[in-house]
RODO-2510 file (C-alpha; in nm, 4 decimals, decimal comma):
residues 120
     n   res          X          Y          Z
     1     x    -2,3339     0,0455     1,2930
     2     x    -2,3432    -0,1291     0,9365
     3     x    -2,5421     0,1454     0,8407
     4     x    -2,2832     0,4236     0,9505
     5     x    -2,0257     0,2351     0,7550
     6     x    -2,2134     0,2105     0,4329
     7     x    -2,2423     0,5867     0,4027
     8     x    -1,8905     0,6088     0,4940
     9     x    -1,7627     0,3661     0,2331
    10     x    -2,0170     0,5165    -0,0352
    11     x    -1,8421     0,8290    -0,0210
    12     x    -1,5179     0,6812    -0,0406
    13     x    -1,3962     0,6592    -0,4329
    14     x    -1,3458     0,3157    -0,5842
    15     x    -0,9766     0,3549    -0,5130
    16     x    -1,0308     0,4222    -0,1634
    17     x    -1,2893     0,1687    -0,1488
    18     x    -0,9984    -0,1348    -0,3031
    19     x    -0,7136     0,0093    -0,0433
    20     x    -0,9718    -0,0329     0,2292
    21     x    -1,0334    -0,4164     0,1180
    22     x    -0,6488    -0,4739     0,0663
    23     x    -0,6087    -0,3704     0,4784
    24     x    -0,8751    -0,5139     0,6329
    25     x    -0,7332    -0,8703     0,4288
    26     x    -0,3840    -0,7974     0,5229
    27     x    -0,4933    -0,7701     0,8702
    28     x    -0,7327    -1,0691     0,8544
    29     x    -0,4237    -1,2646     0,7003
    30     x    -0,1877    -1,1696     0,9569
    31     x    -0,4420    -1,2501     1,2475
    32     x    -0,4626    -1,5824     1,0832
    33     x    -0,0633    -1,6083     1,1268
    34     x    -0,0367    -1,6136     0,7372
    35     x     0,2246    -1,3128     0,7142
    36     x     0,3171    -1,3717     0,3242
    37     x    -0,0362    -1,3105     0,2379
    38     x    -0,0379    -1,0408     0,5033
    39     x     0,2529    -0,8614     0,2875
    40     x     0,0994    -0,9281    -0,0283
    41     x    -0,2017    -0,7674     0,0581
    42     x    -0,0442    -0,4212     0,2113
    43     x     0,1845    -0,4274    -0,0843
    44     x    -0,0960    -0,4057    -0,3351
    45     x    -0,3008    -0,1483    -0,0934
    46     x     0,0328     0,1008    -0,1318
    47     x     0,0140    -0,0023    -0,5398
    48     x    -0,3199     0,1106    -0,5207
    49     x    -0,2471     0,4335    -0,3749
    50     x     0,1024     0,5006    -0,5988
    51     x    -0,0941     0,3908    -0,8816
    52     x    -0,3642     0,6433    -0,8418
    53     x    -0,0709     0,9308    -0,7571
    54     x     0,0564     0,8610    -1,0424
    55     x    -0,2579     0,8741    -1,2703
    56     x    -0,3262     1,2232    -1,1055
    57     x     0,0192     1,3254    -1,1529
    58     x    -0,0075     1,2405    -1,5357
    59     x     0,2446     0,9688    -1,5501
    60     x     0,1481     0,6590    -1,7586
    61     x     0,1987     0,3424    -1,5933
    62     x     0,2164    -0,0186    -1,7965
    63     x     0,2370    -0,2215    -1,5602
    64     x    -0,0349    -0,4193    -1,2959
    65     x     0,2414    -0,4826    -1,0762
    66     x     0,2060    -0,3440    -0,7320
    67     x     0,5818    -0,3760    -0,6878
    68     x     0,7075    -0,1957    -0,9787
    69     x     0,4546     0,0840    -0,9493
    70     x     0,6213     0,0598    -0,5539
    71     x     0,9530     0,0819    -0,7109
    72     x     0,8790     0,3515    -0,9394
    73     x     0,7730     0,5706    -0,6373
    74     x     1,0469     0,4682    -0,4752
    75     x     1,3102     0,6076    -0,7323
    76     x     1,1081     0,9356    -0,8083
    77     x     1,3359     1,2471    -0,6697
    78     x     1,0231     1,4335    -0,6825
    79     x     0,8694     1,2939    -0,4166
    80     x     0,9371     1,3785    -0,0322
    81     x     1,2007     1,1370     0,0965
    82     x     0,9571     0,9796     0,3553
    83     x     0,7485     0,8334     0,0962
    84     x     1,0157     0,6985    -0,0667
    85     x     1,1408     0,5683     0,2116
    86     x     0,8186     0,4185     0,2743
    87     x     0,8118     0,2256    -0,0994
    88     x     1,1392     0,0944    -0,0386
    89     x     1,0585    -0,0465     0,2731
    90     x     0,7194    -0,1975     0,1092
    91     x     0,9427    -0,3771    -0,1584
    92     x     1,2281    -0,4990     0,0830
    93     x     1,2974    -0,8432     0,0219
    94     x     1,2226    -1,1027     0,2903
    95     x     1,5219    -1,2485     0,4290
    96     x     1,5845    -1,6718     0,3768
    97     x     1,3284    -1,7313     0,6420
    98     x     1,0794    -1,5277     0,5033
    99     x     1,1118    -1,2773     0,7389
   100     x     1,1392    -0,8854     0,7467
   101     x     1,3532    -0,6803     0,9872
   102     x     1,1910    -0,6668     1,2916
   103     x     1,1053    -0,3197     1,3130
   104     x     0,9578    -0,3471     0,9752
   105     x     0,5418    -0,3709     0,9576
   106     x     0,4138    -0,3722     0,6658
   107     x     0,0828    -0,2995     0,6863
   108     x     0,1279    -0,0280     0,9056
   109     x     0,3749     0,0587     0,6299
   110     x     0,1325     0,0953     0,3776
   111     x    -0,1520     0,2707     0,5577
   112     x     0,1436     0,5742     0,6207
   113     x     0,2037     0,5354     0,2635
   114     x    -0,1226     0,5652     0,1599
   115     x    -0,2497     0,8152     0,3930
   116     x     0,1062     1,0228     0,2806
   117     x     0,1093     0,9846    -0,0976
   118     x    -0,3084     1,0575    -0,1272
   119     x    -0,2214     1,4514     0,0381
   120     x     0,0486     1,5328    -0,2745
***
């Protein structure tokens, strides 16, 4: 089985590769009941993603940050309103208990997002 998923992940670009690590933490973190590293994680897997839409798309981006790559997504009319959608709800703000809306997962969150933005 380790072999089947060493040919898959070699023909998987680096980019690919890193959102596929981001995940697979996220979910490791959140099985571990540590839900703040959990949303870290997803968040950067969706920077990932917007980060490499925007390289293809030709826009310049300055800035490491997951969440203001996120943001920038998030604000672009260009883009179809579900993956906008999607980047706001990856940079919603937790609430005073460090909690998101209930209806709100994040990593599922960014695995939509990535799987959306990587078809435009």
């Amino acid at each position: 089985m380790q072999q089947v998923a060493n040919i898959y992940n070699s023909a998987m670009s680096d980019w690919e590769n890193e959102i596929q690590v981001e995940l697979k933490l996220a979910e490791t973190a959140r099985t571990a009941q540590n839900e703040g590293r959990a949303r870290v994680c997803a968040r950067r897997a969706a920077g990932i993603a917007a980060r490499e839409y925007l390289s293809r798309a030709g826009k310049k981006v300055r800035t490491p940050s997951a969440f203001d790559v996120l943001n920038l997504i998030a604000r672009d009319p260009g883009l179809p309103e579900t993956i906008r959608e999607r980047a706001n709800r990856l940079v919603q703000p937790v609430d005073e208990d460090f909690k998101l809306p209930a209806h709100v997962d994040l990593i599922q969150e960014a695995k939509d997002f990535c799987e959306e933005i990587s078809k435009i």
